[in-house]
N, C-alpha and C positions, 0 to 999 in steps of 0.2 A: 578281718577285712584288710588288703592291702592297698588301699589306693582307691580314689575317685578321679574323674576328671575335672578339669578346669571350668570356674564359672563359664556362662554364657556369654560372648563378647570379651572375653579378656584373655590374652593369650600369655602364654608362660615369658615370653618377651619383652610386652609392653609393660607385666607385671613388677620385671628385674630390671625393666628400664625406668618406672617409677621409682622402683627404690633405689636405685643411685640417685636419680635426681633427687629426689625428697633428703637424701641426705647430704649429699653439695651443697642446694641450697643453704640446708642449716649451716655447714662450713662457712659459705658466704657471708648470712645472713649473722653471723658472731664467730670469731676465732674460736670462742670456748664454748661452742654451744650454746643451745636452749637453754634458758630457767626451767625449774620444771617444778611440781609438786607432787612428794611421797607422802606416805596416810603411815602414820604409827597406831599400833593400836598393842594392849596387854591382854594378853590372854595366858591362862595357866592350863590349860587341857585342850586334849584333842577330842574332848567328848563331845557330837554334834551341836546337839542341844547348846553347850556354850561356843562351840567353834563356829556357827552360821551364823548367829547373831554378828558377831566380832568381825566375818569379813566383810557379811554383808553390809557394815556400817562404814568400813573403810573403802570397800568401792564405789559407795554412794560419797565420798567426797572425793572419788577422784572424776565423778560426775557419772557415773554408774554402768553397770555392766551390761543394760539394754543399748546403749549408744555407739557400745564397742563391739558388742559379739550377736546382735539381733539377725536374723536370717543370716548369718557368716556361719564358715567353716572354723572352726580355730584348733590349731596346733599345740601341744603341750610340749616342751620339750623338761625333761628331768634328766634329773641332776644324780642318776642310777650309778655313782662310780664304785669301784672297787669289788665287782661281782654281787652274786647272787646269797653267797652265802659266806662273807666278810663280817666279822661279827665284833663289837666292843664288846668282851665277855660274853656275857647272856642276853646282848641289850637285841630288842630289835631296830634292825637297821632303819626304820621312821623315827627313832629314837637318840640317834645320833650321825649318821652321813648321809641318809637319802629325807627327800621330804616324805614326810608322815603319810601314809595312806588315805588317811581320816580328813587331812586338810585338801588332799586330790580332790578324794570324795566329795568334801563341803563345796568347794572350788566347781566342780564339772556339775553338781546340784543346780548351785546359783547362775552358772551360766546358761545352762538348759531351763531355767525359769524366764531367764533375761531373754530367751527366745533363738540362741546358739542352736545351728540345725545339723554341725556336725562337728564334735569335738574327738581328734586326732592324737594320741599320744604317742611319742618321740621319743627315743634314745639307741644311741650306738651300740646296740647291747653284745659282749663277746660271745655270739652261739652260731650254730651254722644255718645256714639259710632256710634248709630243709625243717627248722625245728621254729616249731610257731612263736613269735616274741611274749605270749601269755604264758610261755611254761617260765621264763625267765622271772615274771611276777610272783609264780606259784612258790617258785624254787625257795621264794623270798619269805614266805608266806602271808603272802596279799595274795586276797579274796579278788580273783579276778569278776565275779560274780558281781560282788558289791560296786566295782569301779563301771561294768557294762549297765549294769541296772542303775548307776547315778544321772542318765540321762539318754533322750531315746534313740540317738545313733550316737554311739564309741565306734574309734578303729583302734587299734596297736596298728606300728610300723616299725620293725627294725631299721633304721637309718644307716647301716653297716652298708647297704645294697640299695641297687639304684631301685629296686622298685615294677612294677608294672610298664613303663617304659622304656627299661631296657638300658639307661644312659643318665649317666648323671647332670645334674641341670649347674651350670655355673652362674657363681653369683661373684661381679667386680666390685673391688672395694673402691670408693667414691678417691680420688686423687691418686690415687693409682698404687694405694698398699704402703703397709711398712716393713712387710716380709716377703708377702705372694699379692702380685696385681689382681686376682683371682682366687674364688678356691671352688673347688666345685664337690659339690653336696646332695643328697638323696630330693629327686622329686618335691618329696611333701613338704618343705623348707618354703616351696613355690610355691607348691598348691594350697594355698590357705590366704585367709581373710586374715586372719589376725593370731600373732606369734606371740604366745607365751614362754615366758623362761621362771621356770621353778626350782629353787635350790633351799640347802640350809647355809648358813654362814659359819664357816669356821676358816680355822687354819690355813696354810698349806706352804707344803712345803719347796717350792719352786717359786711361787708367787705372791708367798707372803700372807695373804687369806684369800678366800676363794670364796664365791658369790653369783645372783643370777649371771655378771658379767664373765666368769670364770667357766660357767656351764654351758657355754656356745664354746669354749675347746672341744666340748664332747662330739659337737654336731660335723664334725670331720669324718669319712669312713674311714675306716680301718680296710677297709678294698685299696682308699687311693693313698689312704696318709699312714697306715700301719706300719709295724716292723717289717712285714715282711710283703710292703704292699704290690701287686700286681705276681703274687707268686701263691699261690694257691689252687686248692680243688673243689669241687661242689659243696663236699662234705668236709672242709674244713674250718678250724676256729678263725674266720675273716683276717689272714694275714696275719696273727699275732693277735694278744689282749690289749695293747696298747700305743704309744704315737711316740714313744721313748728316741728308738733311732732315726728316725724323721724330721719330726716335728721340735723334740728335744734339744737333740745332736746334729743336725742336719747332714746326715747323712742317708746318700741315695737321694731320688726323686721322685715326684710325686706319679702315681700310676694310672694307667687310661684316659692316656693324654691331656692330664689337668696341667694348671700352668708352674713352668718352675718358677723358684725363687728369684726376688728382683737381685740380691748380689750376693755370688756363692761367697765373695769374699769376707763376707760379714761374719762376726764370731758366732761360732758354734757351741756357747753356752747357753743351756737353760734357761738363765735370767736375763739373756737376752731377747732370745727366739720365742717363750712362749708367750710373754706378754703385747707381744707384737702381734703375732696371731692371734688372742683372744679381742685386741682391739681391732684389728680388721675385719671380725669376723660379727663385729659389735656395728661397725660401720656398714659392713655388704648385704647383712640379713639382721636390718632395726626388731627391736622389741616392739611389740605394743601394750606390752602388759608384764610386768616384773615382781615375782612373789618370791621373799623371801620367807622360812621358816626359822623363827629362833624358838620356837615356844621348849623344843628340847633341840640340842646339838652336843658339837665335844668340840672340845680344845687341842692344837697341839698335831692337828694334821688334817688332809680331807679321807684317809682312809686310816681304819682304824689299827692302830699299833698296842703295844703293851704300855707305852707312856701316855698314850690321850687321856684325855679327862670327861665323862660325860659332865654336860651345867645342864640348865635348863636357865634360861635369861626368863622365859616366858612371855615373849615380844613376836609379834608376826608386823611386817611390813608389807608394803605393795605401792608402786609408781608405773607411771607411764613411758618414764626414759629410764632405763636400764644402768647408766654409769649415774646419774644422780640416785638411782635407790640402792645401787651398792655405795654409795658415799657416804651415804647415812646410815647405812650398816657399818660400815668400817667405823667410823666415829663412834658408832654405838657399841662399838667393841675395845673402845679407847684405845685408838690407833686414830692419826692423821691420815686422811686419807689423799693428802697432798704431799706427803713425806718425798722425800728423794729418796732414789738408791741407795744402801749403804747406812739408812736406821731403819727403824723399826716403823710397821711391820715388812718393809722391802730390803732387810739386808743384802739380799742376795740377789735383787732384780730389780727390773728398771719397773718402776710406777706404772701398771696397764691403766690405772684410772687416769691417767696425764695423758698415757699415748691415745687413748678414745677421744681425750676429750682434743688433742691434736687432729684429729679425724674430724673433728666436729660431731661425733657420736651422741653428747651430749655435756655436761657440766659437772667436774666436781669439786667445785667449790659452794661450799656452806651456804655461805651468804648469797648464795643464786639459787639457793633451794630453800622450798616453803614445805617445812614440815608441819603437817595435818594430824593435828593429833597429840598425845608426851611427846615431848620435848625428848630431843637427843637425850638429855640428859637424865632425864625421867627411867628412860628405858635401858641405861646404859648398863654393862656387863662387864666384867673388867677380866676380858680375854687377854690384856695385857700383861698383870700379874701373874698369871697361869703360865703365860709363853716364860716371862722371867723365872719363877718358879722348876721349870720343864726344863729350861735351858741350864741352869744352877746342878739339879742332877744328872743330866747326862756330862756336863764337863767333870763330875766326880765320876762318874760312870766309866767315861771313855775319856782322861784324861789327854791322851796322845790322839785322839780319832776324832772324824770331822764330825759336826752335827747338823741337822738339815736348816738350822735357821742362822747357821753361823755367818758371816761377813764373806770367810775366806774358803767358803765352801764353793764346790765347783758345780 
Protein backbone atom coordinates (compact mmCIF):
# COMPACT_ATOMS: atom_id res chain seq x y z
CA UNK A 1 0.00 0.00 0.00
CA UNK A 2 1.21 3.45 -0.75
CA UNK A 3 -0.39 6.12 0.96
CA UNK A 4 -3.52 7.06 2.96
CA UNK A 5 -5.12 10.31 3.55
CA UNK A 6 -4.96 12.73 6.24
CA UNK A 7 -6.93 12.46 9.54
CA UNK A 8 -10.10 14.07 9.69
CA UNK A 9 -9.93 17.81 10.39
CA UNK A 10 -6.20 18.09 10.16
CA UNK A 11 -4.74 19.32 7.07
CA UNK A 12 -1.08 18.65 5.90
CA UNK A 13 -0.55 22.54 6.87
CA UNK A 14 -1.79 23.06 10.24
CA UNK A 15 0.04 19.66 10.83
CA UNK A 16 3.75 21.31 9.66
CA UNK A 17 2.60 24.39 11.09
CA UNK A 18 2.33 22.56 14.65
CA UNK A 19 5.48 21.23 14.33
CA UNK A 20 7.56 24.27 13.80
CA UNK A 21 5.76 25.64 16.63
CA UNK A 22 6.07 22.76 18.99
CA UNK A 23 9.59 23.03 18.28
CA UNK A 24 10.33 27.09 18.70
CA UNK A 25 8.58 26.89 21.56
CA UNK A 26 11.00 24.21 23.05
CA UNK A 27 13.91 26.66 21.58
CA UNK A 28 12.22 29.47 23.72
CA UNK A 29 11.30 27.66 26.38
CA UNK A 30 15.41 26.44 27.13
CA UNK A 31 18.42 27.31 24.97
CA UNK A 32 19.36 23.55 25.20
CA UNK A 33 16.24 21.99 25.18
CA UNK A 34 13.96 19.78 26.93
CA UNK A 35 15.15 17.27 29.78
CA UNK A 36 13.92 14.32 28.82
CA UNK A 37 13.94 10.60 29.90
CA UNK A 38 15.59 7.41 27.93
CA UNK A 39 14.80 3.66 29.35
CA UNK A 40 18.00 1.32 29.08
CA UNK A 41 17.26 -1.91 29.29
CA UNK A 42 19.90 -5.53 28.54
CA UNK A 43 18.88 -7.77 26.47
CA UNK A 44 21.06 -10.59 24.77
CA UNK A 45 18.80 -11.92 21.86
CA UNK A 46 16.47 -11.26 19.27
CA UNK A 47 14.46 -14.21 20.11
CA UNK A 48 10.65 -12.93 20.83
CA UNK A 49 9.94 -14.61 23.65
CA UNK A 50 12.87 -12.71 25.40
CA UNK A 51 12.93 -9.56 23.07
CA UNK A 52 8.93 -8.54 24.02
CA UNK A 53 9.28 -8.85 27.49
CA UNK A 54 12.43 -6.40 27.36
CA UNK A 55 10.73 -3.54 25.23
CA UNK A 56 7.61 -3.92 26.57
CA UNK A 57 9.05 -3.08 29.96
CA UNK A 58 10.96 -0.15 28.64
CA UNK A 59 7.94 1.56 26.99
CA UNK A 60 5.98 1.25 30.02
CA UNK A 61 8.47 3.73 31.69
CA UNK A 62 8.52 5.98 29.22
CA UNK A 63 4.75 5.99 30.21
CA UNK A 64 3.70 3.36 27.62
CA UNK A 65 2.85 2.81 24.00
CA UNK A 66 -1.06 3.05 24.35
CA UNK A 67 -0.74 6.95 25.26
CA UNK A 68 1.57 7.40 22.04
CA UNK A 69 0.34 5.22 19.21
CA UNK A 70 -3.55 4.31 20.35
CA UNK A 71 -5.96 4.90 17.28
CA UNK A 72 -2.76 6.93 15.36
CA UNK A 73 -1.14 6.17 12.24
CA UNK A 74 2.57 5.68 13.05
CA UNK A 75 5.53 5.92 10.65
CA UNK A 76 8.69 3.90 10.98
CA UNK A 77 11.44 5.19 9.48
CA UNK A 78 14.73 2.70 9.33
CA UNK A 79 17.88 2.93 9.31
CA UNK A 80 18.23 0.48 5.81
CA UNK A 81 21.68 1.99 4.66
CA UNK A 82 24.03 0.56 2.48
CA UNK A 83 21.85 -1.65 0.15
CA UNK A 84 20.09 -4.71 0.14
CA UNK A 85 22.61 -6.97 -0.12
CA UNK A 86 25.87 -5.21 1.73
CA UNK A 87 27.12 -7.91 3.90
CA UNK A 88 29.85 -7.93 7.13
CA UNK A 89 31.00 -11.49 5.90
CA UNK A 90 28.21 -13.82 6.23
CA UNK A 91 26.50 -11.79 8.92
CA UNK A 92 22.97 -10.85 8.28
CA UNK A 93 22.43 -7.36 7.84
CA UNK A 94 20.05 -7.24 11.37
CA UNK A 95 23.06 -8.33 12.67
CA UNK A 96 25.26 -5.45 12.24
CA UNK A 97 24.11 -2.16 10.14
CA UNK A 98 20.38 -2.35 9.72
CA UNK A 99 17.90 -2.91 12.78
CA UNK A 100 17.24 -6.52 13.54
CA UNK A 101 13.91 -7.81 11.86
CA UNK A 102 12.98 -9.57 14.99
CA UNK A 103 12.96 -6.18 17.08
CA UNK A 104 10.72 -4.36 14.01
CA UNK A 105 8.59 -7.40 14.48
CA UNK A 106 8.49 -7.17 18.46
CA UNK A 107 8.12 -3.26 18.02
CA UNK A 108 5.06 -3.12 15.41
CA UNK A 109 3.45 -6.28 17.82
CA UNK A 110 3.41 -4.23 20.82
CA UNK A 111 2.14 -1.25 19.08
CA UNK A 112 -0.76 -3.02 17.41
CA UNK A 113 -1.72 -4.26 21.05
CA UNK A 114 -1.31 -0.62 22.46
CA UNK A 115 -4.20 -0.08 19.70
CA UNK A 116 -1.89 1.60 16.65
CA UNK A 117 -4.33 1.46 13.63
CA UNK A 118 -1.81 1.98 11.03
CA UNK A 119 1.76 1.34 11.21
CA UNK A 120 3.88 2.76 8.00
CA UNK A 121 7.25 1.79 7.24
CA UNK A 122 9.89 4.30 5.76
CA UNK A 123 13.04 4.38 4.01
CA UNK A 124 14.91 5.97 0.99
CA UNK A 125 15.46 2.72 -0.51
CA UNK A 126 17.90 2.81 -4.01
CA UNK A 127 15.28 1.02 -6.46
CA UNK A 128 13.10 2.33 -9.13
CA UNK A 129 9.70 3.30 -8.46
CA UNK A 130 8.10 0.71 -10.72
CA UNK A 131 9.65 -2.08 -8.37
CA UNK A 132 7.44 -2.59 -4.92
CA UNK A 133 9.64 -1.30 -1.82
CA UNK A 134 8.86 -5.27 -0.25
CA UNK A 135 11.17 -6.67 -2.85
CA UNK A 136 13.83 -4.41 -1.29
CA UNK A 137 13.15 -6.37 2.20
CA UNK A 138 13.01 -9.72 0.42
CA UNK A 139 16.39 -8.90 -1.47
CA UNK A 140 17.50 -8.66 2.35
CA UNK A 141 15.95 -11.68 3.32
CA UNK A 142 13.28 -10.48 5.63
CA UNK A 143 10.12 -12.24 5.69
CA UNK A 144 8.09 -9.61 4.35
CA UNK A 145 5.12 -11.97 5.58
CA UNK A 146 6.33 -11.90 9.25
CA UNK A 147 6.68 -7.94 9.31
CA UNK A 148 2.61 -7.60 7.54
CA UNK A 149 1.30 -10.33 9.74
CA UNK A 150 3.03 -8.27 13.11
CA UNK A 151 -0.06 -6.08 13.06
CA UNK A 152 -3.46 -5.59 11.17
CA UNK A 153 -2.70 -2.75 8.80
CA UNK A 154 1.25 -2.43 7.61
CA UNK A 155 2.05 -0.10 4.61
CA UNK A 156 5.76 0.03 3.00
CA UNK A 157 6.60 3.40 1.36
CA UNK A 158 9.47 4.05 -0.65
CA UNK A 159 10.36 7.68 0.43
CA UNK A 160 12.61 8.15 -2.64
CA UNK A 161 9.17 9.48 -4.41
CA UNK A 162 6.72 11.92 -3.55
CA UNK A 163 4.04 9.38 -3.32
CA UNK A 164 0.27 9.35 -4.09
CA UNK A 165 0.10 12.96 -4.31
CA UNK A 166 2.21 13.73 -6.74
CA UNK A 167 4.48 16.51 -4.75
CA UNK A 168 6.60 16.69 -2.23
CA UNK A 169 5.44 18.13 1.20
CA UNK A 170 7.92 20.68 2.84
CA UNK A 171 8.82 20.71 6.13
CA UNK A 172 10.73 24.34 7.67
CA UNK A 173 13.14 24.06 10.07
CA UNK A 174 12.14 26.05 13.36
CA UNK A 175 14.68 29.53 13.22
CA UNK A 176 15.25 29.27 10.02
CA UNK A 177 18.01 26.19 9.41
CA UNK A 178 21.69 25.73 9.69
CA UNK A 179 22.10 24.66 6.14
CA UNK A 180 18.60 24.62 4.16
CA UNK A 181 15.51 26.97 5.69
CA UNK A 182 13.60 24.01 4.46
CA UNK A 183 13.72 20.66 3.12
CA UNK A 184 11.17 19.03 1.36
CA UNK A 185 10.36 15.25 1.90
CA UNK A 186 7.87 12.41 0.78
CA UNK A 187 4.12 12.77 2.04
CA UNK A 188 4.22 10.14 4.66
CA UNK A 189 6.74 12.17 6.84
CA UNK A 190 3.24 14.37 7.17
CA UNK A 191 0.98 11.99 7.18
CA UNK A 192 1.19 10.31 10.46
CA UNK A 193 0.31 10.60 14.09
CA UNK A 194 3.56 9.67 15.41
CA UNK A 195 7.28 9.42 13.93
CA UNK A 196 9.50 6.74 14.76
CA UNK A 197 13.23 6.57 14.18
CA UNK A 198 14.94 3.08 14.27
CA UNK A 199 18.45 2.58 13.93
CA UNK A 200 21.60 0.62 15.40
CA UNK A 201 24.49 2.54 16.94
CA UNK A 202 27.72 2.40 15.39
CA UNK A 203 30.48 4.23 13.83
CA UNK A 204 30.51 6.42 10.93
CA UNK A 205 32.56 7.71 9.07
CA UNK A 206 31.72 11.49 8.28
CA UNK A 207 30.09 12.00 11.56
CA UNK A 208 31.81 10.27 13.91
CA UNK A 209 28.85 7.66 15.09
CA UNK A 210 25.66 7.46 13.81
CA UNK A 211 22.36 6.95 15.56
CA UNK A 212 18.44 7.37 15.60
CA UNK A 213 19.51 11.15 15.07
CA UNK A 214 21.95 10.18 12.06
CA UNK A 215 18.90 8.18 10.46
CA UNK A 216 16.71 11.25 9.35
CA UNK A 217 19.77 12.00 6.77
CA UNK A 218 18.17 9.10 5.03
CA UNK A 219 14.58 10.67 5.01
CA UNK A 220 15.98 13.17 2.07
CA UNK A 221 14.90 11.82 -1.50
CA UNK A 222 17.30 10.89 -3.76
CA UNK A 223 14.66 12.66 -6.52
CA UNK A 224 15.41 16.05 -4.82
CA UNK A 225 18.88 15.61 -2.81
CA UNK A 226 20.50 12.86 -4.92
CA UNK A 227 23.64 12.65 -7.14
CA UNK A 228 22.01 13.08 -9.83
CA UNK A 229 18.78 14.80 -8.60
CA UNK A 230 16.07 16.23 -10.95
CA UNK A 231 17.88 14.14 -13.92
CA UNK A 232 16.26 10.85 -14.37
CA UNK A 233 13.66 8.50 -16.02
CA UNK A 234 10.69 6.34 -14.71
CA UNK A 235 12.66 3.36 -14.68
CA UNK A 236 15.60 4.56 -13.08
CA UNK A 237 17.81 3.95 -9.86
CA UNK A 238 16.15 7.47 -8.17
CA UNK A 239 18.99 9.91 -9.36
CA UNK A 240 21.85 8.00 -8.10
CA UNK A 241 22.36 5.43 -4.64
CA UNK A 242 23.26 8.33 -2.55
CA UNK A 243 23.37 12.31 -1.28
CA UNK A 244 27.42 12.32 -1.66
CA UNK A 245 27.51 15.47 -4.39
CA UNK A 246 24.77 17.38 -2.78
CA UNK A 247 24.35 17.07 0.38
CA UNK A 248 28.15 16.08 1.08
CA UNK A 249 29.98 18.36 -1.32
CA UNK A 250 27.44 20.93 -2.03
CA UNK A 251 27.41 20.74 -5.06
CA UNK A 252 24.37 21.57 -7.69
CA UNK A 253 20.94 22.21 -6.08
CA UNK A 254 18.28 20.85 -4.79
CA UNK A 255 15.53 19.56 -7.40
CA UNK A 256 11.62 20.13 -7.91
CA UNK A 257 11.88 23.36 -6.73
CA UNK A 258 12.81 22.51 -2.92
CA UNK A 259 14.68 25.33 -1.19
CA UNK A 260 18.36 26.15 -1.89
CA UNK A 261 20.83 26.55 0.72
CA UNK A 262 20.99 29.39 3.19
CA UNK A 263 24.91 30.49 1.97
CA UNK A 264 26.42 28.83 -1.09
CA UNK A 265 29.47 30.41 0.48
CA UNK A 266 29.82 28.06 3.37
CA UNK A 267 32.49 25.24 3.23
CA UNK A 268 31.78 22.47 1.11
CA UNK A 269 33.16 19.84 3.51
CA UNK A 270 31.48 16.80 4.72
CA UNK A 271 32.07 17.57 8.30
CA UNK A 272 30.55 20.54 7.84
CA UNK A 273 27.43 20.10 5.86
CA UNK A 274 26.16 16.95 6.99
CA UNK A 275 25.79 17.49 10.49
CA UNK A 276 24.03 20.54 9.86
CA UNK A 277 21.38 18.76 7.91
CA UNK A 278 20.90 15.83 10.27
CA UNK A 279 20.18 18.57 12.89
CA UNK A 280 17.68 20.38 10.86
CA UNK A 281 16.13 17.69 9.87
CA UNK A 282 15.95 16.60 13.71
CA UNK A 283 14.45 20.12 14.40
CA UNK A 284 11.71 20.28 10.96
CA UNK A 285 10.39 16.59 11.32
CA UNK A 286 10.51 15.82 15.76
CA UNK A 287 10.67 12.23 16.89
CA UNK A 288 8.15 10.99 18.98
CA UNK A 289 9.59 7.82 19.64
CA UNK A 290 13.58 6.79 19.36
CA UNK A 291 14.86 3.02 19.17
CA UNK A 292 17.96 2.22 19.26
CA UNK A 293 19.33 -1.40 18.59
CA UNK A 294 22.66 -2.42 20.21
CA UNK A 295 21.79 -5.86 21.14
CA UNK A 296 24.25 -6.88 17.90
CA UNK A 297 26.04 -3.94 15.64
CA UNK A 298 29.67 -3.36 14.41
CA UNK A 299 32.42 -1.02 14.89
CA UNK A 300 34.28 1.07 12.71
CA UNK A 301 31.86 2.37 10.19
CA UNK A 302 27.85 2.57 9.35
CA UNK A 303 28.32 0.32 6.34
CA UNK A 304 30.17 -2.61 6.39
CA UNK A 305 33.99 -2.70 5.10
CA UNK A 306 36.66 -5.46 5.44
CA UNK A 307 37.95 -3.44 8.82
CA UNK A 308 34.55 -3.32 10.82
CA UNK A 309 34.26 -5.37 13.80
CA UNK A 310 30.79 -7.10 14.52
CA UNK A 311 30.21 -6.68 18.99
CA UNK A 312 27.24 -7.27 20.21
CA UNK A 313 27.03 -4.80 23.54
CA UNK A 314 23.58 -6.64 24.05
CA UNK A 315 21.77 -3.18 25.18
CA UNK A 316 18.48 -1.84 23.25
CA UNK A 317 17.34 1.76 24.29
CA UNK A 318 14.35 3.96 23.54
CA UNK A 319 13.46 7.78 24.49
CA UNK A 320 10.97 10.30 23.54
CA UNK A 321 13.60 13.09 22.31
CA UNK A 322 15.66 11.88 19.75
CA UNK A 323 19.15 13.82 20.49
CA UNK A 324 18.79 12.99 24.34
CA UNK A 325 18.63 9.07 23.26
CA UNK A 326 21.45 9.36 20.95
CA UNK A 327 23.44 11.07 23.93
CA UNK A 328 23.21 8.23 25.73
CA UNK A 329 24.12 6.07 23.26
CA UNK A 330 27.14 7.84 22.47
CA UNK A 331 28.23 7.81 26.19
CA UNK A 332 27.30 4.23 26.02
CA UNK A 333 29.80 3.68 23.53
CA UNK A 334 32.43 5.73 25.62
CA UNK A 335 32.51 8.64 23.57
CA UNK A 336 31.50 12.13 24.94
CA UNK A 337 28.87 13.13 23.45
CA UNK A 338 29.62 16.76 24.06
CA UNK A 339 33.06 16.46 22.55
CA UNK A 340 34.06 19.39 20.14
CA UNK A 341 35.25 18.96 16.57
CA UNK A 342 38.73 17.80 16.21
CA UNK A 343 38.48 14.61 19.14
CA UNK A 344 37.01 11.84 19.41
CA UNK A 345 34.45 10.74 18.28
CA UNK A 346 34.01 14.06 15.97
CA UNK A 347 37.49 14.25 14.54
CA UNK A 348 36.39 15.34 11.46
CA UNK A 349 33.17 17.14 12.04
CA UNK A 350 31.40 19.59 13.71
CA UNK A 351 29.26 17.98 16.98
CA UNK A 352 25.48 17.27 15.17
CA UNK A 353 24.42 16.58 18.86
CA UNK A 354 25.38 20.47 19.90
CA UNK A 355 24.09 21.74 16.51
CA UNK A 356 20.30 19.95 17.50
CA UNK A 357 20.55 20.97 20.54
CA UNK A 358 21.32 24.67 19.09
CA UNK A 359 17.99 24.11 17.42
CA UNK A 360 16.48 23.57 20.51
CA UNK A 361 15.74 19.75 19.09
CA UNK A 362 16.49 18.71 22.37
CA UNK A 363 19.36 18.01 25.16
CA UNK A 364 22.60 16.54 25.16
CA UNK A 365 23.80 16.98 28.13
CA UNK A 366 23.88 14.06 30.72
CA UNK A 367 22.93 15.58 33.67
CA UNK A 368 19.58 16.82 31.80
CA UNK A 369 18.83 13.27 31.05
CA UNK A 370 17.15 10.76 33.38
CA UNK A 371 18.27 7.52 32.50
CA UNK A 372 15.51 4.46 33.20
CA UNK A 373 16.94 1.66 33.82
CA UNK A 374 21.53 0.46 33.96
CA UNK A 375 23.11 2.95 34.25
CA UNK A 376 25.31 4.52 31.37
CA UNK A 377 27.61 2.70 32.70
CA UNK A 378 26.22 -0.62 33.27
CA UNK A 379 25.62 -0.91 29.73
CA UNK A 380 28.58 0.56 28.41
CA UNK A 381 30.69 -0.93 25.16
CA UNK A 382 33.86 0.35 24.61
CA UNK A 383 33.37 1.29 20.85
CA UNK A 384 36.23 3.57 21.76
CA UNK A 385 39.07 0.90 21.93
CA UNK A 386 37.98 -0.57 18.73
CA UNK A 387 38.09 2.83 16.82
CA UNK A 388 41.75 3.19 18.58
CA UNK A 389 42.55 -0.27 17.71
CA UNK A 390 41.02 0.27 13.79
CA UNK A 391 42.85 3.27 13.49
CA UNK A 392 46.55 1.84 14.85
CA UNK A 393 46.08 -0.82 11.67
CA UNK A 394 45.15 1.22 8.88
CA UNK A 395 47.88 3.88 9.66
CA UNK A 396 50.36 0.68 9.27
CA UNK A 397 48.15 -0.36 6.56
CA UNK A 398 48.24 2.95 4.60
CA UNK A 399 51.07 4.65 6.14
CA UNK A 400 50.96 7.73 3.40
CA UNK A 401 46.90 7.55 2.92
CA UNK A 402 44.16 9.22 4.57
CA UNK A 403 41.81 7.26 6.89
CA UNK A 404 38.10 7.94 7.37
CA UNK A 405 38.38 8.90 11.17
CA UNK A 406 41.51 10.93 10.72
CA UNK A 407 41.61 14.70 11.97
CA UNK A 408 43.08 15.86 8.68
CA UNK A 409 40.87 13.90 6.47
CA UNK A 410 38.74 15.71 4.03
Amino acid sequence: MRGRAMSEGLSRRSLLGGLGAAAMGAAMKAETGPAARVATARCKSYEPSQLIPVLDGMFDKLGGLGRLVKGKTVAIKLNLNGGSTVRLGFLPLGDTHWPNPDLLGATMHLMARAGARTIRLLECAPVPWTTPFEEFFLEANWSVQDLLSAAPRVEFENTNYAGPPGKFVRFPVPGGGLLYPAYDLNHAYADCDVFVSMAKYKDHPTTGITTVMKNLFGVTPLMVYGNHAGKWEDNDLVAGIDRIIQLHRGIGKPAYGAPAELDPSSPRQDGYRVPRVVADLCAARPVHLAILDGIKTMSGGQTPDPYCTPVEPGVLMAGTNVVSTSAVAVAAMNYNPRAPRGTVPFERSDNKLLLAEQLGAGTCDLSRIEVIGPSIAEVKFDFLALREKRRAMLQKLFPNGRYWDDPKGT
